[in-house]
C-alpha positions as CSV (number, residue, x, y, z in Angstrom):
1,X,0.0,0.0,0.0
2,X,2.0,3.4,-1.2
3,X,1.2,7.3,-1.9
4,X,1.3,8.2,-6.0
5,X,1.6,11.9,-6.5
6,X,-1.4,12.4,-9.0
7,X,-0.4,16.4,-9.6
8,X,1.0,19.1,-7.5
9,X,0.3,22.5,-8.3
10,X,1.4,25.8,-6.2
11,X,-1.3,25.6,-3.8
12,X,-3.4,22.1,-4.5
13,X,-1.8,18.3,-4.7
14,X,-3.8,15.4,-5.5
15,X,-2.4,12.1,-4.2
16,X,-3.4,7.8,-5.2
17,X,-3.7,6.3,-2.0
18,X,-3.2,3.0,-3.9
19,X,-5.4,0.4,-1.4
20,X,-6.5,-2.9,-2.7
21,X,-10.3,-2.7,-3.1
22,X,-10.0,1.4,-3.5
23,X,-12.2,2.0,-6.5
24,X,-13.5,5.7,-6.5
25,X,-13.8,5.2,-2.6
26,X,-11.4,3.6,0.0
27,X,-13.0,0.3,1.8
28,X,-12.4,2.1,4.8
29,X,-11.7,6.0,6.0
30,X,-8.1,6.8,6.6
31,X,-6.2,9.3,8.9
32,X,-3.7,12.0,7.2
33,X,-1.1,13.8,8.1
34,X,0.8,16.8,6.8
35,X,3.2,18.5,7.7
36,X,5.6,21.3,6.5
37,X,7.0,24.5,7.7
38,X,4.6,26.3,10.2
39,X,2.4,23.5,8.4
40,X,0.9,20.4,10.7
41,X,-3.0,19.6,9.4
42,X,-4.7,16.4,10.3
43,X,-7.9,14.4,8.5
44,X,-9.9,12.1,7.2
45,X,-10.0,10.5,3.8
46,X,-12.6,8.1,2.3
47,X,-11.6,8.5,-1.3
48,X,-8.6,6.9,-3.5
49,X,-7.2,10.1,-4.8
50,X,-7.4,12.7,-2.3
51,X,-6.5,16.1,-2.8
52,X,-5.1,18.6,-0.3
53,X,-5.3,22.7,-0.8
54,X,-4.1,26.0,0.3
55,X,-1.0,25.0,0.9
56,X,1.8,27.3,0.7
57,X,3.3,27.0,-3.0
58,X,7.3,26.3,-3.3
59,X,7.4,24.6,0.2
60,X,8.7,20.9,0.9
61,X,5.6,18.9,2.2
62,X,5.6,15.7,4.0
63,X,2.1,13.6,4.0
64,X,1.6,10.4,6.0
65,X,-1.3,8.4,5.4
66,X,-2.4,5.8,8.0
67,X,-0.8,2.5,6.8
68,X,1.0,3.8,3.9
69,X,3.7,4.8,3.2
70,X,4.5,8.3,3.6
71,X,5.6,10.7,1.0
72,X,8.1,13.9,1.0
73,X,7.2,16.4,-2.1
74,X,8.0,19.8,-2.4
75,X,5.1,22.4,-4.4
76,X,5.6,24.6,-7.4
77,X,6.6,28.1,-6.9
78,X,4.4,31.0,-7.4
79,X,5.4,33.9,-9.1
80,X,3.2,35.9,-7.6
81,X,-0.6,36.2,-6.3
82,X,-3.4,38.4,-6.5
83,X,-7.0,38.3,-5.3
84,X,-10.5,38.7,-7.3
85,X,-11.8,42.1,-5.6
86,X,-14.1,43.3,-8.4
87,X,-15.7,40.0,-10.9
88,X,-15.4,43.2,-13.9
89,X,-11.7,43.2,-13.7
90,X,-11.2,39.9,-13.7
91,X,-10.1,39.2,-17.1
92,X,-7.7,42.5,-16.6
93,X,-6.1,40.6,-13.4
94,X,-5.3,37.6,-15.5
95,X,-3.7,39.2,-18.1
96,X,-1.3,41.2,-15.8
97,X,-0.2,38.5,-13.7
98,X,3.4,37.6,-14.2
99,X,3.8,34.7,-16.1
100,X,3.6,32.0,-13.2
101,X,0.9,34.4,-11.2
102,X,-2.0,33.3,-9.6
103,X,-5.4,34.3,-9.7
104,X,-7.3,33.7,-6.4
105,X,-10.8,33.5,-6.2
106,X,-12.0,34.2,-3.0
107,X,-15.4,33.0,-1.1
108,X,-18.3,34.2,-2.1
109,X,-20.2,34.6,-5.9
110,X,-18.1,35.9,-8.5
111,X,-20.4,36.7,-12.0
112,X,-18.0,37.2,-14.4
113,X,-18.3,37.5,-18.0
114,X,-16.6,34.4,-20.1
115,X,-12.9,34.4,-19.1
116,X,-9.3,33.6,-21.5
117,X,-6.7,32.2,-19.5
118,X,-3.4,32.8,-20.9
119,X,-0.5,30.7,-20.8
120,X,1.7,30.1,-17.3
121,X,-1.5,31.5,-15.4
122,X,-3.1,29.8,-12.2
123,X,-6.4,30.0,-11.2
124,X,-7.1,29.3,-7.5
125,X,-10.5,28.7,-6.6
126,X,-10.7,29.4,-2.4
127,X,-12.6,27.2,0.0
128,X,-16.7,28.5,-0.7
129,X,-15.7,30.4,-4.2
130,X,-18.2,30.3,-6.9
131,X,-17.3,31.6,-10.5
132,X,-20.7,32.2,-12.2
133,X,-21.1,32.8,-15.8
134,X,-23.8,35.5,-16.9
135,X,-27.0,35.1,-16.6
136,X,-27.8,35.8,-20.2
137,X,-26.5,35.8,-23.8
138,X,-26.2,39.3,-24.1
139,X,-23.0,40.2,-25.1
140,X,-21.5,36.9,-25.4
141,X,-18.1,36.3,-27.1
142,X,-18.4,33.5,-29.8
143,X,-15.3,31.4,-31.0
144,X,-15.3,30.6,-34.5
145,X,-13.4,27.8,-36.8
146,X,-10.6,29.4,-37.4
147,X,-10.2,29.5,-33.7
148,X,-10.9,26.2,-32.6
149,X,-14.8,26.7,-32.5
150,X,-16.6,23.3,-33.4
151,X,-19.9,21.4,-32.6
152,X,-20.2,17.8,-32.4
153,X,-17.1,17.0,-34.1
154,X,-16.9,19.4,-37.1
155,X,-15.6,23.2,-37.2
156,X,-18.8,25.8,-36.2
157,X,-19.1,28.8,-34.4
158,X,-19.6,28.4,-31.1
159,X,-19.9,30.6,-27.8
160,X,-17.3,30.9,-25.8
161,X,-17.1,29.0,-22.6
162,X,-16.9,30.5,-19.1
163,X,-13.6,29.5,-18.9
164,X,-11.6,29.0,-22.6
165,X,-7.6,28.5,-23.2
166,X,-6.5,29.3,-26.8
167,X,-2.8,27.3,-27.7
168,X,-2.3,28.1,-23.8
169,X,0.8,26.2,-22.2
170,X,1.4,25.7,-18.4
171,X,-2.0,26.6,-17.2
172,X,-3.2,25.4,-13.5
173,X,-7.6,25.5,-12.7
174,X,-6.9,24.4,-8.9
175,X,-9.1,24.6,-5.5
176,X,-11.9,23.2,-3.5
177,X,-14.1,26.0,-5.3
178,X,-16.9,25.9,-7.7
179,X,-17.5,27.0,-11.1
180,X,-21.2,27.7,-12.5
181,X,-21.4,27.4,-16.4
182,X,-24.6,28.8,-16.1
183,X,-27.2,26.1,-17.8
184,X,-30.4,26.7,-16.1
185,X,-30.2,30.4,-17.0
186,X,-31.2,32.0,-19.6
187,X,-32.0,29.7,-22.5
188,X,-29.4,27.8,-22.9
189,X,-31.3,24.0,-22.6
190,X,-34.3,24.6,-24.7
191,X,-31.8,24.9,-28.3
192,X,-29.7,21.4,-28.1
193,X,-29.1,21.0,-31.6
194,X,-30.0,24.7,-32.9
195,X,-27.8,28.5,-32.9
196,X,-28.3,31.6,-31.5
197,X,-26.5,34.5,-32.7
198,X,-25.5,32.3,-35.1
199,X,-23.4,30.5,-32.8
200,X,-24.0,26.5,-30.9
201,X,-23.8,26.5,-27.1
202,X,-20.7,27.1,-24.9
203,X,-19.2,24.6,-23.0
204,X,-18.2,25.4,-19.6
205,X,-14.0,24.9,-19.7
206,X,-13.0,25.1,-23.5
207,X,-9.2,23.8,-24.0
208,X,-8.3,24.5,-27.8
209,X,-4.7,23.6,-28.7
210,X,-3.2,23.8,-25.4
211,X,-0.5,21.9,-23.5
212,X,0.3,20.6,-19.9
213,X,-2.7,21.9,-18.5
214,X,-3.9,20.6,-14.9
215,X,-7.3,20.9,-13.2
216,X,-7.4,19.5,-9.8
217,X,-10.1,19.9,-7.7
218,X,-12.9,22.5,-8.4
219,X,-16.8,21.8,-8.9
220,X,-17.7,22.0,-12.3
221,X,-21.3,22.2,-12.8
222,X,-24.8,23.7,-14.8
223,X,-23.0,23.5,-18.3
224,X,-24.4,25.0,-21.1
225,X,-23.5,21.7,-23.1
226,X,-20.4,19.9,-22.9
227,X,-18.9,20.4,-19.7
228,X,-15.2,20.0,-20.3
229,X,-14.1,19.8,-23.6
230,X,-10.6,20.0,-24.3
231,X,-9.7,19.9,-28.3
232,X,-6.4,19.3,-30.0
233,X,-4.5,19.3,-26.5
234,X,-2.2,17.0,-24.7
235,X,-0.2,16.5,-21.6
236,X,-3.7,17.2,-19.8
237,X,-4.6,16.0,-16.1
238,X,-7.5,16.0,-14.6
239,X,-7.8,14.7,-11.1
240,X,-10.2,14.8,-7.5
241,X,-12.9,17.0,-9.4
242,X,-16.6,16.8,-9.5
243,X,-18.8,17.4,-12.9
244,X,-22.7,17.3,-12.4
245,X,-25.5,18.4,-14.4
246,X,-28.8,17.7,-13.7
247,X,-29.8,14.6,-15.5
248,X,-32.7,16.1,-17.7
249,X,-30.5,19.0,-19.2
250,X,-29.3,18.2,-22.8
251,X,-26.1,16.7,-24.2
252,X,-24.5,17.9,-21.1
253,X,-21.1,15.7,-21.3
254,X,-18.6,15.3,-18.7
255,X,-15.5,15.4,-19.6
256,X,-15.2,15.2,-23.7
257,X,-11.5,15.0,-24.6
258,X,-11.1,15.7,-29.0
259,X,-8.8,14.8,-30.8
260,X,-6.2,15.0,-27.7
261,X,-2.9,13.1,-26.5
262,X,-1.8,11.7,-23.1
263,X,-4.7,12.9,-20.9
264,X,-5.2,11.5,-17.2
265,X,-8.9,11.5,-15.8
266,X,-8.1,10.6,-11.8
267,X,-10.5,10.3,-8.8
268,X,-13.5,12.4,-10.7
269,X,-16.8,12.0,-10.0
270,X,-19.8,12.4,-12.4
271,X,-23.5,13.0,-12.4
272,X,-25.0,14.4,-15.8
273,X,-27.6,14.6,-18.2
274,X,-25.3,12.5,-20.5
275,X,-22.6,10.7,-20.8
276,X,-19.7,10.9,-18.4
277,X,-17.0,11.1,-20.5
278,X,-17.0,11.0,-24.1
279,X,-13.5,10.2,-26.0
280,X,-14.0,11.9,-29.4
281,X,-11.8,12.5,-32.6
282,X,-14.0,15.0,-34.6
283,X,-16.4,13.4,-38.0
284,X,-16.1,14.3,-41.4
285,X,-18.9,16.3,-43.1
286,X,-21.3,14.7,-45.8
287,X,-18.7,15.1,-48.4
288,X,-16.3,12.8,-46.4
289,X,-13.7,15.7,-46.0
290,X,-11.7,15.2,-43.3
291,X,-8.9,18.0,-43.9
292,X,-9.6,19.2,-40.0
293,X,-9.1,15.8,-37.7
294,X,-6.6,14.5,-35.4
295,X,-6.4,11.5,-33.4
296,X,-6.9,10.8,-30.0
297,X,-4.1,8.7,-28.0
298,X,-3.1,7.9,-24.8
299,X,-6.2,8.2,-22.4
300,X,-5.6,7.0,-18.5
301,X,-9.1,6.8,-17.0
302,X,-8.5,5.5,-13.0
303,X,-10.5,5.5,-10.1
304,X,-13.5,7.7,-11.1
305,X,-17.0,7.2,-9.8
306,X,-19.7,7.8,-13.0
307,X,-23.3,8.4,-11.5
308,X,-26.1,8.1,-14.3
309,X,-25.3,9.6,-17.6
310,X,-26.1,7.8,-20.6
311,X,-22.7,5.8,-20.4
312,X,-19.7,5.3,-18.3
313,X,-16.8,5.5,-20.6
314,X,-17.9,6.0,-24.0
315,X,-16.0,6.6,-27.6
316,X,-17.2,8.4,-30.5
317,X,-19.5,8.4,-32.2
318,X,-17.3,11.5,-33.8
319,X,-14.2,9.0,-33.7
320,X,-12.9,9.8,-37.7
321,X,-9.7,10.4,-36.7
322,X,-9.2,7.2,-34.4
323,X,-8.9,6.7,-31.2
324,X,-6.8,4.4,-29.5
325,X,-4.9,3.3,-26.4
326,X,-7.3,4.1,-24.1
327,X,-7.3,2.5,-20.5
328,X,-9.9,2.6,-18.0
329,X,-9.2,0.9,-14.4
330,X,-10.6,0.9,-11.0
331,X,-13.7,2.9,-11.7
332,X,-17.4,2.3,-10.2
333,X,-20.4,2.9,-13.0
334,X,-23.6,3.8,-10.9
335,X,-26.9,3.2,-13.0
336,X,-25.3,4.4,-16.6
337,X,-27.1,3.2,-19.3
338,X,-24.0,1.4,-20.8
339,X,-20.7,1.0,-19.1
340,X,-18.1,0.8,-22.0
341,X,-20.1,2.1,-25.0
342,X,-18.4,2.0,-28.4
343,X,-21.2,4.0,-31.2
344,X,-19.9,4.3,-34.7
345,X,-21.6,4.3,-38.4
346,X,-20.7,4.3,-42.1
347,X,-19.0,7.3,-43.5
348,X,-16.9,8.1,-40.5
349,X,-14.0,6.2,-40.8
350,X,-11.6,6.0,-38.9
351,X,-10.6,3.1,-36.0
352,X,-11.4,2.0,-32.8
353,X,-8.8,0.1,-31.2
354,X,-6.7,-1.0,-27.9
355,X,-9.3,-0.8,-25.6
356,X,-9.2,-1.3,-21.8
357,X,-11.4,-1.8,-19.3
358,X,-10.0,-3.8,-15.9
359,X,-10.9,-3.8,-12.1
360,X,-14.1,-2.0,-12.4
361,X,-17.7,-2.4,-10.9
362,X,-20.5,-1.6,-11.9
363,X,-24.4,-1.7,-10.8
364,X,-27.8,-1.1,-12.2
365,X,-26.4,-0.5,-15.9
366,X,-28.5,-1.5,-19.2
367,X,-25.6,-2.9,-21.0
368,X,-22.6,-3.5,-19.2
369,X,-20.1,-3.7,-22.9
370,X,-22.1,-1.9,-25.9
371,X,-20.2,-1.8,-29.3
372,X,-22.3,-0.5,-32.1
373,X,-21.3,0.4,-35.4
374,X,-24.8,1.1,-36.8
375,X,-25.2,3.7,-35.0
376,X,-28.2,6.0,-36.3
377,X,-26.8,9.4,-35.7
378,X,-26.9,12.1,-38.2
379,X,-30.0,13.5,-40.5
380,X,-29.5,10.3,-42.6
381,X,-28.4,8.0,-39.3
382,X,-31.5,5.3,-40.4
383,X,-30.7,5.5,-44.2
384,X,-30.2,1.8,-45.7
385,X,-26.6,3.1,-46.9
386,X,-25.8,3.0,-42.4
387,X,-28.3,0.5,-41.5
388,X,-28.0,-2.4,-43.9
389,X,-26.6,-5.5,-42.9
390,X,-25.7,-6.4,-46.6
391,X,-21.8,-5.7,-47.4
392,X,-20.8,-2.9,-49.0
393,X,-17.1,-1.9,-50.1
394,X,-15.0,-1.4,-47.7
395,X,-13.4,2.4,-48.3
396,X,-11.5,5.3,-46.6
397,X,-15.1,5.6,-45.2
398,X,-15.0,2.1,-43.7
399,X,-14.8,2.2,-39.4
400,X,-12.9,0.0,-38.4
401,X,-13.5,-1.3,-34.5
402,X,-10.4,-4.2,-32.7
403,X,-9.1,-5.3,-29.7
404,X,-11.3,-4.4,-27.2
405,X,-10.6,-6.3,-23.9
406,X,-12.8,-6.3,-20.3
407,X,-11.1,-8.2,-17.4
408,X,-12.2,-8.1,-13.3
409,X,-15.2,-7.0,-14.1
410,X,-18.1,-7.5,-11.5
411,X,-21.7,-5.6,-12.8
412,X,-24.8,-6.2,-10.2
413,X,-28.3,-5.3,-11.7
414,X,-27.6,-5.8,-15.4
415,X,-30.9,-5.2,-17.4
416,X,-30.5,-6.1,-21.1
417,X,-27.2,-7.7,-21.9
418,X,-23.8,-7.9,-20.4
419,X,-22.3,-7.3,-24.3
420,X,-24.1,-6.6,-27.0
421,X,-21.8,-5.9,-30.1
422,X,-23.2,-5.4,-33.6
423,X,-20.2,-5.1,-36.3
424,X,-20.3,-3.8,-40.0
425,X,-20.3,-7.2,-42.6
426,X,-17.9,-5.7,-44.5
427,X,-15.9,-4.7,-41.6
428,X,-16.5,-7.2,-38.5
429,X,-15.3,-5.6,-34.7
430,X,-12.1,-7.9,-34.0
431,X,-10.3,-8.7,-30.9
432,X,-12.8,-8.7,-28.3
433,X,-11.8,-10.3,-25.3
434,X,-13.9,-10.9,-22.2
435,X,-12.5,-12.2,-19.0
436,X,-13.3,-12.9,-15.3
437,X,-16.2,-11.3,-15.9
438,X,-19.2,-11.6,-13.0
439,X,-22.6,-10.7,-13.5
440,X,-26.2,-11.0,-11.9
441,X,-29.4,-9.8,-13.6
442,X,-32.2,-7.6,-12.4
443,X,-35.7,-7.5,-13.8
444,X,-36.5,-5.2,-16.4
445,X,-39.0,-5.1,-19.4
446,X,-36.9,-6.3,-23.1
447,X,-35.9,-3.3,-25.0
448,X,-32.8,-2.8,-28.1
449,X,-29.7,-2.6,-26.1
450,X,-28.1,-0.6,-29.1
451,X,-29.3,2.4,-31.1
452,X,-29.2,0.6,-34.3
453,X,-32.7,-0.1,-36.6
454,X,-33.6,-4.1,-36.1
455,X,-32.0,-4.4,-33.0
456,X,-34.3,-7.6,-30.9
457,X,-35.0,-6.5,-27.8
458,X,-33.7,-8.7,-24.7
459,X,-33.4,-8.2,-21.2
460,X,-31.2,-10.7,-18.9
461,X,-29.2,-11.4,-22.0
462,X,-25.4,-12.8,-21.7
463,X,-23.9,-12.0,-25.3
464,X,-25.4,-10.8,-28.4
465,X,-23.3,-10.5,-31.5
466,X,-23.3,-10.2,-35.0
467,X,-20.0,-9.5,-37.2
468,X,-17.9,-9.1,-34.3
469,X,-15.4,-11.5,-32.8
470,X,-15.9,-12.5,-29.2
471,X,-13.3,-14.6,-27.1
472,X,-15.3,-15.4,-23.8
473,X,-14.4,-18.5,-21.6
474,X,-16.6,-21.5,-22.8
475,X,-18.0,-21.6,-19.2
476,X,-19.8,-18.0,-19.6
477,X,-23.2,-19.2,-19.7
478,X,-24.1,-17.0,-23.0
479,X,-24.5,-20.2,-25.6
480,X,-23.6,-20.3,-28.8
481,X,-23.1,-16.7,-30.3
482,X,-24.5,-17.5,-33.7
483,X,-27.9,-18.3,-31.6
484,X,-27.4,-14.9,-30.1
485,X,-27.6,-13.0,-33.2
486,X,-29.6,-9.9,-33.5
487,X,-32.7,-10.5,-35.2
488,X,-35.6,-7.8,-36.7
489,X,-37.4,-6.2,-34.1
């Protein structure tokens, strides 16, 4: 049992307490101690990856945790700190800090119109802080393409977030503090899929081209639309926050990493009104241009707690510039429709591939494994050309879906299937690999486990798949997959 430094930042560390049995919580509250110059603080921990704040920045640190090992670390420097007096000069106090200044946001409500952080800043959210955004449109600052403005995976003008970071470096969003994107005012959740002011919806933190950025901490909640999105980044952690939404608002995402490289997603916990986090790689238009994607690589998903949403850990269905290498681990899924969820269709292209998904639990989930490349997304999402189950030529346009693997996997309260995985003739999902996999069943009425068009609807099911490739031990008690086929509704 040891101490993994997650991320230190001047004034906010977040540490692994690595415990066998820790998923998002510990089996058992610990004691800590730390400890530092004119520093000595005592708690209580009940969570794997704890984070500790308002500590001094540039000072060596020594943290014990009861039965662990303790660990020495020292903080970052600060180059110097101001504090938010006035939410109208706000944008004014980032922009004058020194390069490695801090921003600190005191207690209390802080409206502020939609903020730019600029590169080597740090924002400090205090103990009972709450940035707001505005309470209406009025005025709003948009983001357009050439920018790094998008919607659901192609360039658009969008509003700017409360927060946004354009080709930032070194940035820090730290603290036990809130941030309010703002949702539930104004009119935000009653357009989903429409503009105003010729503009889509702002997220609520907006990352666009930006490197080694760290959010530890902070409430993130009442997004607009997707809450986090960060967009042709890397070297990204995110780790000991909390993202909720209420579960009725729209298309209200988690955490949606696009198009991004080496991002960590440690100790978070989500509630939303969709999925928890999205892993996305931008979709080419109706032309099949794809002149504006990027891959996604490298995702480390540990020790999060995912609360409803419509899945867990879910990738695409914007995935035309591939998305690989993504590991998920130690994480509890809390009645989420799906748990792994894997949503792709004709025309995107692309691949799907070394997927992960070990040590987890989950409870009261539809479909514990979901891998769909039939997906009917799009204005022509249930046109024969996606839904057929004829072959057609495979092409550039051709997704291709492999090595998927689930292992330690205990799921209480399935309702339709444990896997249901429904492949493209032309271009069956390879490589799927389930083992030590435990699951009981609770009663629920049969419906499609998959958003595809003659999807049979099941409920209590083991395996269902068609033109996908399933290595299961013999003794899973699924039968025969080609008697598990899907079948016309």
């Amino acid at each position: 049992m040891t101490l993994h430094l997650v991320a230190a930042t001047p004034r906010s560390v977040a540490l692994r307490l690595s415990v066998p049995g820790g998923l998002y919580h510990l089996p058992r509250p610990l004691e800590w101690h730390l400890t530092g110059p004119d520093l000595d603080r005592r708690g209580t921990t009940d969570r794997v990856v704890t984070p500790f704040h308002d500590l001094p920045p540039g000072t060596p640190l020594r943290i014990a945790v009861q039965g662990l090992v303790s660990l020495m670390l020292t903080t970052p420097p600060c180059a110097g700190a101001v504090t938010l007096r006035d939410p109208a000069h706000a944008q004014a106090m980032l922009d004058a800090l020194p390069d490695g200044g801090t921003l600190i946001v005191p207690a209390g409500r802080w409206q502020v119109a939609p903020l730019l952080i600029p590169s080597r800043r740090h924002l400090y959210l205090a103990e009972g802080a709450e940035l707001a955004a505005p309470d209406h449109r009025d005025g709003w600052p948009l983001l357009d393409p050439a920018q790094g403005g998008s919607w659901e995976g192609l360039p658009d003008i969008c509003h700017r977030a409360i927060l946004t970071a354009l080709d930032a470096r070194d940035i820090t969003i730290t603290g036990p503090g809130r941030i309010d994107g703002g949702g539930s005012r104004g009119d935000w959740w009653s357009w989903p899929k429409d503009t105003r002011n010729g503009a889509r919806r702002a997220r609520l933190l907006h990352l666009v081209g930006c490197r080694n950025v760290t959010v530890l901490g902070p409430t993130v909640a009442n997004s607009p639309s997707w809450t986090i999105h960060p967009f042709r980044s890397r070297d990204l952690t995110f780790a000991a926050m909390t993202v909720e939404n209420p579960p009725d608002s729209p298309n209200t995402d988690g955490l949606n990493p696009e198009s991004c490289q080496d991002v960590t997603i440690e100790g978070l916990r989500f509630s939303t009104g969709d999925d928890c986090i999205a892993i996305k790689a931008g979709k080419r238009g109706d032309d099949g241009n794809g002149d504006h994607l990027a891959p996604t690589r490298n995702i480390a998903i540990r020790h999060c707690l995912m609360e409803r949403g419509h899945g867990g850990v879910v990738i695409g269905s914007e995935m035309s510039g591939g998305v690989t290498d993504v590991h998920v681990s130690h994480c509890r899924m809390a009645q989420t429709d799906r748990g792994l969820r894997i949503k792709t269709r004709r025309g995107r292209g692309g691949e799907v591939a070394r997927i992960t998904l070990a040590d987890c639990h989950m409870t009261d989930v539809d479909t514990v494994l979901a891998i769909n490349a039939h997906y009917f997304c799009d204005h022509d999402g249930h046109d024969p050309q996606v839904q057929s189950r004829a072959p057609l030529p495979v092409t550039p346009l051709t997704p291709q879906i492999r090595d998927i693997t689930l292992t330690r996997l205990h799921a209480e309260g399935v309702r339709l299937a444990v896997a249901a995985c429904l492949g493209l003739p032309e271009a069956p999902v390879q490589g799927v690999t389930l083992r030590d996999i435990t699951a009981s069943f609770a009663p629920a009425l049969p419906a499609p486990p998959l958003m595809a068009d003659g999807v049979m609807p099941v409920s209590g099911a083991f395996i269902m798949a068609e033109h996908c490739a399933i290595d299961a031990p013999s003794d899973m008690p699924h039968g025969p997959l080609t008697a598990k086929d899907f079948a016309p509704c």
